[in-house]
C-alpha positions as CSV (number, residue, x, y, z in Angstrom):
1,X,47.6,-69.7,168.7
2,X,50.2,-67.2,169.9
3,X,53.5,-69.2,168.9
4,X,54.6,-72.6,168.0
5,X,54.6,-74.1,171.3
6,X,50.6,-73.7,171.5
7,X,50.2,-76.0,168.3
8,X,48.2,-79.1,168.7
9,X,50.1,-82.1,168.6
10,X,48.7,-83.7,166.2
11,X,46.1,-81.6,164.1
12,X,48.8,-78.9,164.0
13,X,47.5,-75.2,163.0
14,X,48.7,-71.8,162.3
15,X,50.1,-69.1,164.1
16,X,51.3,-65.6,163.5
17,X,55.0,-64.5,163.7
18,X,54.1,-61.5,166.2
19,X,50.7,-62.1,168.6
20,X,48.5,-59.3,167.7
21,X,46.9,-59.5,171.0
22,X,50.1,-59.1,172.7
23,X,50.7,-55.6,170.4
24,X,52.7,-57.0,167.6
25,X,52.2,-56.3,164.4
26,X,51.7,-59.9,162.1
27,X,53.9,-60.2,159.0
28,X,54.0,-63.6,158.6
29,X,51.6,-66.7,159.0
30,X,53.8,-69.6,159.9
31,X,52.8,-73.2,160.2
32,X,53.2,-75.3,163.3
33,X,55.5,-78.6,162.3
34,X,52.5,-81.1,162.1
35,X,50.6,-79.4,159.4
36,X,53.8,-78.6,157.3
37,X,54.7,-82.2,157.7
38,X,51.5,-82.9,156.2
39,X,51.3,-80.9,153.6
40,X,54.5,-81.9,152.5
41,X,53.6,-86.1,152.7
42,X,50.9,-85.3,150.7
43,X,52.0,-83.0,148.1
44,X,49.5,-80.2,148.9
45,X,49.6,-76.3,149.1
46,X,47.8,-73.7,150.5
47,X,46.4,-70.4,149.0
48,X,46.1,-67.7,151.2
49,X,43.7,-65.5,149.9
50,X,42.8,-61.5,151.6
51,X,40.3,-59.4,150.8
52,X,37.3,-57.2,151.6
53,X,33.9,-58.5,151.9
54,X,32.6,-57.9,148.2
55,X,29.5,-55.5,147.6
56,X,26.9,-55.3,145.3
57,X,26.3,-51.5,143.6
58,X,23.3,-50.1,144.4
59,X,20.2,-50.6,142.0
């Protein structure tokens, strides 16, 4: 999704603060209203976890 007004209605989503495909740079993930209303009825949280792909050393 590019911004907030592209969330689903009811399912919600994520979107970044600046549309990489447009030529912004993200530095935040934000979440449309739906799934922080959500979360927050149900007492949840989210982990947001970045990495590299992990590799095995060679034999």
């Amino acid at each position: 999704m590019e911004n907030a007004g592209q969330c689903h209605p009811t399912n919600g989503g994520w979107y970044y603060d600046q549309d990489p495909a447009a030529g912004g740079t993200p530095e935040k993930i934000l979440l449309c209203p739906q799934s922080c209303d959500f979360i927050h009825a149900h007492g949840g949280k989210i982990d947001i976890v970045i990495g590299c792909k992990t590799l095995k050393p060679p034999a």
